[in-house]
N, C-alpha and C positions, 0 to 999 in steps of 0.2 A: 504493500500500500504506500503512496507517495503521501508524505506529511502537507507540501506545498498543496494551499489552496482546499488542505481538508478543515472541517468545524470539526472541533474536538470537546468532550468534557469530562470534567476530573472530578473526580469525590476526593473531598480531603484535599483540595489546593490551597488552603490557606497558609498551610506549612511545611517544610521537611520534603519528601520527594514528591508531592501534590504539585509543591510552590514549582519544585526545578521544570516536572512534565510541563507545566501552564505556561513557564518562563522560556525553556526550549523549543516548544512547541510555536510558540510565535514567532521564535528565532528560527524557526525553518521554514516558515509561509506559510503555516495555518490560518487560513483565513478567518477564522473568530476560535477562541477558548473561550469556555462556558467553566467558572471555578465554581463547583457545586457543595458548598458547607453549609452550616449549620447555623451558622450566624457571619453572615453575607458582609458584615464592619469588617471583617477581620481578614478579608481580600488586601495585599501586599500591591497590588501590581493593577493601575487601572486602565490597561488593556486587556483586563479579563471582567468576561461578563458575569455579574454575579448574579447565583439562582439558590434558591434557599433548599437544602436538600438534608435530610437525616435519615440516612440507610436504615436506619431502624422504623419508620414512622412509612405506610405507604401509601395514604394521603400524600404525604411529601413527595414520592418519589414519584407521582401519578401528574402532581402540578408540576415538575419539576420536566416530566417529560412533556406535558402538552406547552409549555414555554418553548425549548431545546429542540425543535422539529426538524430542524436543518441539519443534526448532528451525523458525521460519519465515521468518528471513531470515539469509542466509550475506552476511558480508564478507570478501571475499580480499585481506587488506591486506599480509601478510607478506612482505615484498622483501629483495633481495640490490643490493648496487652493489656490485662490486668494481675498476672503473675500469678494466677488461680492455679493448686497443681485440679488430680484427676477426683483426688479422691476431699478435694476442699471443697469452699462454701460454693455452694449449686448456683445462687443466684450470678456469680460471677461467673458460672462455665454457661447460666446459661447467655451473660452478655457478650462472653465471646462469640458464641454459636450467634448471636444474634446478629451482629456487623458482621465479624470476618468470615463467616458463611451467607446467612440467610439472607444477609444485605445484599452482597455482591450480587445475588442469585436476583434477589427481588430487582436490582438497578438494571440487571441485563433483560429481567424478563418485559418491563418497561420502556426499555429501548430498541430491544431486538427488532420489535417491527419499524421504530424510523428509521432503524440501519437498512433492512432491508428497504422501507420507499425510496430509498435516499442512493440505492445500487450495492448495499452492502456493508462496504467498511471493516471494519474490525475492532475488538476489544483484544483490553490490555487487562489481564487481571495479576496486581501485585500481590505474590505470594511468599514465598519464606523460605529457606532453608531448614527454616521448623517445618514445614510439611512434611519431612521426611525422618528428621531428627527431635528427639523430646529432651529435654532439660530436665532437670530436678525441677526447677521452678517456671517450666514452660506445659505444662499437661494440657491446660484448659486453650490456651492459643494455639500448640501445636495441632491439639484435633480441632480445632474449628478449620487451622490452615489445611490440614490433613483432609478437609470434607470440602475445602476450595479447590485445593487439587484435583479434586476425584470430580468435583464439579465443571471445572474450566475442561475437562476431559471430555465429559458428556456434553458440552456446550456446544464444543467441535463439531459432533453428529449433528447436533437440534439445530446447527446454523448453517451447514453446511449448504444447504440445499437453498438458502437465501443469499448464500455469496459471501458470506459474513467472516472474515479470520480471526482466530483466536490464539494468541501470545499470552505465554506464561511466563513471569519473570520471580524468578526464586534469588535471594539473594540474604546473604546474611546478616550482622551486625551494622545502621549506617549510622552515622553521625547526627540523629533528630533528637527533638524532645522524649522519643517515645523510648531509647533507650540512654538518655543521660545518668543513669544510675549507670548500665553495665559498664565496668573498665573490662574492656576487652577491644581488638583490632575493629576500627568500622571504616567504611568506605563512605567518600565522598556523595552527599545524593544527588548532586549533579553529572557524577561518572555514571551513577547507576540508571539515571535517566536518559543522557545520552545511549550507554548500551541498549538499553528496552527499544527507544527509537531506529536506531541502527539496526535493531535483529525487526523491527514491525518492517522498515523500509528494505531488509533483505528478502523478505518473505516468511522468518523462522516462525514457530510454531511455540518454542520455548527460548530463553534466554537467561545464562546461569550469570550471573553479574560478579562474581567474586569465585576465590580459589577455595572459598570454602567449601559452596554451595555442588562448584566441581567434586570435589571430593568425598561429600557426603553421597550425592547420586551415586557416586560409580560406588560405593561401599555397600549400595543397598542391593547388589548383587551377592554380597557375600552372609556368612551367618550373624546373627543379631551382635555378639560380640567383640565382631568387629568396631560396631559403633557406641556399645556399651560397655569395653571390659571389665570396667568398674563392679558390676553384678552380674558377673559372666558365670 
């Protein structure tokens, strides 16, 4: 898909790799970004359009699309971490399950058809290197990310036939508010956002943005131990 001269819109542009995708994305010719958050003040950049949108709410997501009609490529960038493990407070797995699945799912089931009026397009759904991998203190984000994967999978088929591509970007640790607690290696989200566009404008299907994310995949070939030795 060519960025030049597409409408794009983001969930979760108001910060961190929302803001880069909104900020890139015009710096390559998209002819409007549409920055979809929750309270619309807090848009950085006023060459993006702001539309009031809460992945969880879909009333919201319902006016959010009869606004946005012109759209040809959807980013699902908007996430939750709430550090919830598996076996903790429910309300918190189930706010993960809430955004970083059933949002994603509800924002694309909303848009699919103006992607398809529109000749197709494509979505971007931003996933995790948790999708594959669980943490001690990642159980509740890794399965919500674990049930996006499985979902951005199935989405492939249900759009196929509208024309519609679908890119997965897995990536681990980056430099946002959402992980300023972890001391650990994180990646620029400007890199990470160039990369996603790079692999949409190649044609790829998925895009591993870091060497972590590489090497978690290729380990999920091997026995659980590999990734957990700790409790092997």
């Amino acid at each position: 898909m060519k960025i030049d001269g597409s409408v794009a819109l983001v969930t979760g542009a108001n910060r961190g790799l929302g803001f880069e995708f909104s900020r890139q994305l015009l710096g390559r010719g998209a002819a409007k970004v549409y920055g979809a958050v929750r309270d619309p003040d807090l848009l950085r950049d006023d060459r993006v359009v702001s539309v009031r949108l809460d992945v969880t709410d879909r009333g919201s997501i319902e006016a959010a699309a009869a606004i946005a009609t012109d759209v040809t490529l959807l980013i699902n960038n908007a996430g939750i971490m709430t550090g919830a493990r598996v076996l903790g407070d429910e309300d918190q797995l189930r706010r993960e399950i809430e955004v970083n699945y059933l949002g994603t799912v509800a924002v694309t089931r909303a848009f699919a058809p103006i992607l398809a009026a529109n000749g197709g397009g494509a979505v971007i759904n931003v996933l995790s290197v948790l999708s594959w991998l669980t943490l001690p203190t990642t159980g509740g984000y890794s399965a919500a990310k674990a049930a996006s994967w499985a979902a951005t999978n199935a989405l492939r088929h249900e759009l196929h036939d509208n024309a519609t591509k679908v890119l997965a970007l897995h990536v681990a640790y980056m430099d946002t508010d959402m992980t300023k607690e972890v001391e650990a290696p994180k990646s620029a989200p400007g890199d990470v956002a160039a990369k996603a566009l790079d692999g949409l404008e190649a044609g790829e299907q998925e895009v591993l943005a870091d060497e972590t994310s590489r090497h978690v995949k290729a380990a999920l070939a091997g026995p659980p131990s590999n990734l957990y030795p700790t409790v092997a």
